[in-house]
C-alpha positions in Angstrom: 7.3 26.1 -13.6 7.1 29.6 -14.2 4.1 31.8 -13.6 1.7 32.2 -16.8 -0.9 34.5 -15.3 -0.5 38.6 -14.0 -3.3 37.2 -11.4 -0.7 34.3 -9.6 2.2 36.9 -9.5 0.1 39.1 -7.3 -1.1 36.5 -5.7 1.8 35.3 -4.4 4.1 37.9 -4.6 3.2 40.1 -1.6 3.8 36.8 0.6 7.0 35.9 -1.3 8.5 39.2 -0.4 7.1 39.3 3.7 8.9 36.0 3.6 12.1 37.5 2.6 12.1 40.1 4.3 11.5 37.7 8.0 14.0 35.5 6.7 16.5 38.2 6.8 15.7 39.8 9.9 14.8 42.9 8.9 12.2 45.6 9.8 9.8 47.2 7.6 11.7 50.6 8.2 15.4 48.5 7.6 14.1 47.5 4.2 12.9 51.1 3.5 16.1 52.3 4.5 18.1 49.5 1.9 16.4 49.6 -1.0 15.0 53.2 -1.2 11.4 52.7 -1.0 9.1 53.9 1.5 8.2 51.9 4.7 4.3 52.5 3.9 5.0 51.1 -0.1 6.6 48.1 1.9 4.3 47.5 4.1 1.0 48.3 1.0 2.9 45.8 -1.3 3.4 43.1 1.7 -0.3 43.1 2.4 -1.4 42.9 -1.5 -3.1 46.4 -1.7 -0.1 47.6 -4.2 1.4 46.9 -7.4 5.3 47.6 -7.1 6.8 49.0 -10.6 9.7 46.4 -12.0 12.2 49.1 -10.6 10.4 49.3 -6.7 10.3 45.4 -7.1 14.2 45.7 -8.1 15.1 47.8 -4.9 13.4 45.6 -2.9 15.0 42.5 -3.9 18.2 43.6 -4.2 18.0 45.1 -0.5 16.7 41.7 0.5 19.2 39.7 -1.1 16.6 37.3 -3.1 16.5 36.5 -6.9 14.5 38.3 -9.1 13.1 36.1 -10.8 13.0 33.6 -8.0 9.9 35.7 -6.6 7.7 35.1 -9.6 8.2 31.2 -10.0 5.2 28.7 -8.5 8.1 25.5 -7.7 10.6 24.8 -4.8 14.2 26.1 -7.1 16.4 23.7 -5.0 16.1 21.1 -8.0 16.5 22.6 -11.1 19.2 23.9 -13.4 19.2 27.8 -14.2 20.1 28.4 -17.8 20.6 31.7 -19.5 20.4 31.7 -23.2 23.2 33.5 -25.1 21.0 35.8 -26.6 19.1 36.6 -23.4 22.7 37.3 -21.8 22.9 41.6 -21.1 25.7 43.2 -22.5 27.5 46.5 -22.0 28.7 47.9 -24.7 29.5 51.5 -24.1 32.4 50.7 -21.4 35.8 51.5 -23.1 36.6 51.3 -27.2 36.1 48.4 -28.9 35.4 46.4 -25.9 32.0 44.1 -25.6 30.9 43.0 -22.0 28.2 40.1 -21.2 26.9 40.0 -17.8 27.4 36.3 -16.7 26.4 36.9 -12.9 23.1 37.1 -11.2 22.1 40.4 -10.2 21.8 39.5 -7.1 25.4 39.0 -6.4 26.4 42.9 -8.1 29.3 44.3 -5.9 30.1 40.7 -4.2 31.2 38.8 -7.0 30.5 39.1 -10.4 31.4 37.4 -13.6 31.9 38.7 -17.3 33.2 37.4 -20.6 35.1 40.1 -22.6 35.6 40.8 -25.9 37.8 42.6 -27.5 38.1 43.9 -31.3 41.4 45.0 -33.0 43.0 47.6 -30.3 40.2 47.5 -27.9 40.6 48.9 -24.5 38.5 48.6 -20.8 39.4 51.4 -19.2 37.8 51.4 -15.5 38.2 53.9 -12.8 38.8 52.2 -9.1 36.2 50.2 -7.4 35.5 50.2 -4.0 38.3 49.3 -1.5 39.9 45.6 -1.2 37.9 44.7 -4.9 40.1 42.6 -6.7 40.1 41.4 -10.4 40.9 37.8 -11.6 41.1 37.4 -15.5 41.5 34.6 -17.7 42.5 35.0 -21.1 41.1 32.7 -23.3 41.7 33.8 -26.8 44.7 36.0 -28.0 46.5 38.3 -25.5 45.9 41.3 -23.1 48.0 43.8 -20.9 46.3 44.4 -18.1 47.4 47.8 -16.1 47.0 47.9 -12.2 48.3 51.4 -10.9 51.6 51.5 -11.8 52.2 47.6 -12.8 51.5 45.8 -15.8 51.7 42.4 -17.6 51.0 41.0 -20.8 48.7 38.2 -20.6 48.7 35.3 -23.2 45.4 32.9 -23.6 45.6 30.2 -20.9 46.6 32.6 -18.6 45.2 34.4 -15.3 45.7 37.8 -13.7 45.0 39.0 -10.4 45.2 42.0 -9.5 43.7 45.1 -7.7 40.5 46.9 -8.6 40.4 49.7 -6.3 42.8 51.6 -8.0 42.8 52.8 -11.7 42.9 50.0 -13.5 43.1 48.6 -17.9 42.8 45.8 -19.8 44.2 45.9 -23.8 43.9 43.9 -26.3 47.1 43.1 -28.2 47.5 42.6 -31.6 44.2 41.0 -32.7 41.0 40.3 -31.5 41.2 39.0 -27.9 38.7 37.3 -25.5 38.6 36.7 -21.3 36.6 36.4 -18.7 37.1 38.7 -15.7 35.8 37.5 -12.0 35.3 40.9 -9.7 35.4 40.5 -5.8 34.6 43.1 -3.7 35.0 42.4 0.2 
């Protein structure tokens, strides 16, 4: 069940975190030196005598690896089906022309492997710059069709169908004709 009151989140949150941070191995100054805060901020929000921000909070979980929202629940999560609601699903929408992305993946798993549905209006384009090296992109079309552009190759890509293909080089997905839509896995080593 999720926490209802501000007092049980910092009530439990300081010991949640410790936890984490044991469970990985790491040092006070290692988790300073991942996530960008300050080994005395670690150490003052470990111990319950400060309040992280939602963005120090951020840092720190994403340096220890943990779900977010994982910290502020009050149950054991191995039995329990995560949903996320369409409407609570983020989107990007200023990547490209025409192009709409939803952020199916956890944040926790940003630059491991992440999943996105695409969609594309009339002539829409995703237009990406390389990723980091040995990232690779897997895309299934599931409505209408795309050309996806690796480098110097290209194919046209037909719903049903799935591309792989490298993402460390500059890289673009078009729609084709009509409206098209896909979902695109990214792996990064």
């Amino acid at each position: 069940m999720p926490m209802t009151t501000d007092n049980e989140i910092l009530n439990l949150l300081p010991a949640r975190l410790k936890d984490a941070r044991r469970a990985q191995g790491l040092s006070l100054d290692a988790v300073a030196k991942l996530s960008g805060v300050s080994r005395s901020m670690v150490s003052q929000i470990e111990r319950g005598e400060s309040s992280p921000t939602i963005a120090t909070l951020w840092n720190l979980t994403r340096a220890l690896q943990v779900d977010f929202a994982g910290l502020l629940e009050n149950e054991d999560t191995t039995d329990r089906v995560e949903v996320l609601r369409s409407a609570d699903t983020p989107s990007i929408e200023n990547r490209g022309s025409g192009c709409n992305i939803r952020i199916l993946s956890p944040p926790e798993d940003a630059g491991k492997h992440e999943l996105y549905e695409l969609r594309f209006a009339h002539g829409g384009i995703l237009d990406s710059g390389p990723h980091s090296r040995g990232t690779r992109e897997h895309l299934t079309v599931i409505e209408g069709r795309v050309r996806v552009i690796s480098g110097a190759a290209q194919e046209e890509v037909m719903a049903g169908d799935t591309a792989r293909y490298q993402a460390d080089v500059a890289h673009k997905i078009e729609a084709i004709g009509s409206t098209a839509r896909a979902f695109l896995v990214v792996q990064s080593d």
